[in-house]
C-alpha positions as CSV (number, residue, x, y, z in Angstrom):
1,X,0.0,0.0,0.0
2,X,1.1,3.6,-0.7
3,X,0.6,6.7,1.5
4,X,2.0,9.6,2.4
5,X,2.2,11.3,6.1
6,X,-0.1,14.0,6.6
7,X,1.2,16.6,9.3
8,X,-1.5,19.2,9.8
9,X,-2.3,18.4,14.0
10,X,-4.6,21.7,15.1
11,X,-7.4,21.3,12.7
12,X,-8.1,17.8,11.9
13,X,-6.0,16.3,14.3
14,X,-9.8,14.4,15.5
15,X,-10.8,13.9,12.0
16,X,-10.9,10.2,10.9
17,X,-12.3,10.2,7.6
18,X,-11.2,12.9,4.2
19,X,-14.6,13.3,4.6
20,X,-14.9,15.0,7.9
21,X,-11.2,16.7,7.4
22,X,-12.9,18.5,4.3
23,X,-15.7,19.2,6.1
24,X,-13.5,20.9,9.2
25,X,-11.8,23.0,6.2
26,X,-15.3,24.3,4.4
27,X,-16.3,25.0,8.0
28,X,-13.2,26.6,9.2
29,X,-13.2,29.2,5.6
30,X,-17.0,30.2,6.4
31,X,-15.8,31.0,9.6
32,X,-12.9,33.3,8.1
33,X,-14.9,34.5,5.0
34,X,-17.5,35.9,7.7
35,X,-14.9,37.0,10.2
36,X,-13.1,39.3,6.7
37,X,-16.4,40.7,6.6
38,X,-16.7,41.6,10.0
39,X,-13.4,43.7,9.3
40,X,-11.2,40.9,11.2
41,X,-7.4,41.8,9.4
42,X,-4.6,39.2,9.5
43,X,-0.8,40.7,10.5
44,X,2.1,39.1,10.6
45,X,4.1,40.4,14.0
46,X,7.4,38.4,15.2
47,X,7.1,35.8,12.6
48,X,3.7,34.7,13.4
49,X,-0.2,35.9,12.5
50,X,-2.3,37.3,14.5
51,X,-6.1,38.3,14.1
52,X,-6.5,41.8,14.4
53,X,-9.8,44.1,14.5
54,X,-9.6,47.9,15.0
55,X,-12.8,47.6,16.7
56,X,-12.6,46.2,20.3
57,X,-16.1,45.8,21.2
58,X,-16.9,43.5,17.9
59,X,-13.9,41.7,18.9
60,X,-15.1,40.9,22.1
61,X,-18.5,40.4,21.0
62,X,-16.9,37.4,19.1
63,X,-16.0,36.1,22.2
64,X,-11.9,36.6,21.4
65,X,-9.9,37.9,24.8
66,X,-7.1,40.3,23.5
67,X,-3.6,39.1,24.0
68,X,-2.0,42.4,24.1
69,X,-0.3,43.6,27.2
70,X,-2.1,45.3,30.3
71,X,-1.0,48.6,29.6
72,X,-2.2,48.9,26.5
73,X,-5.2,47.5,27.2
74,X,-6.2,49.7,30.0
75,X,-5.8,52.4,27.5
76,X,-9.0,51.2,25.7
77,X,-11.3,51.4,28.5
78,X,-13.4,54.6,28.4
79,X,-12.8,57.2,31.0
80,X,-16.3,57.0,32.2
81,X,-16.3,53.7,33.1
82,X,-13.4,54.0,35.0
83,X,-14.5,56.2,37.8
């Protein structure tokens, strides 16, 4: 039998059939077609991607927790809400 060795592990590292791994891709690009028209950006920053929005409350309505440092994002919290 021939085969080759198939090294993706995040995304269909559960999948057990082609089936089901084609299924996790379709679902995974509706997921990013929708989050592009949300206004979701992808950077590159220190040799890796990040997910970027300029728009903090749609991020968090998504349900995504900002991995930038404290400091900066204290700075995003209105001064109102502070006090």
């Amino acid at each position: 039998m021939t085969y080759f060795t198939w090294k993706e592990e995040g995304l269909t590292k559960d999948c057990e059939t082609l089936d089901s791994m084609a299924a996790r891709f379709e679902e995974s690009a509706r997921l990013m077609r929708k989050m592009s028209a949300e206004g979701f950006k992808v950077e590159k920053r220190n040799q890796q991607q990040i997910i970027t929005h300029m728009n903090s409350k749609i991020f968090n309505d998504w349900g995504f927790i900002s991995e930038e440092p404290p400091y900066q994002q204290l700075t995003l919290i209105p001064e109102e809400k502070i006090q």
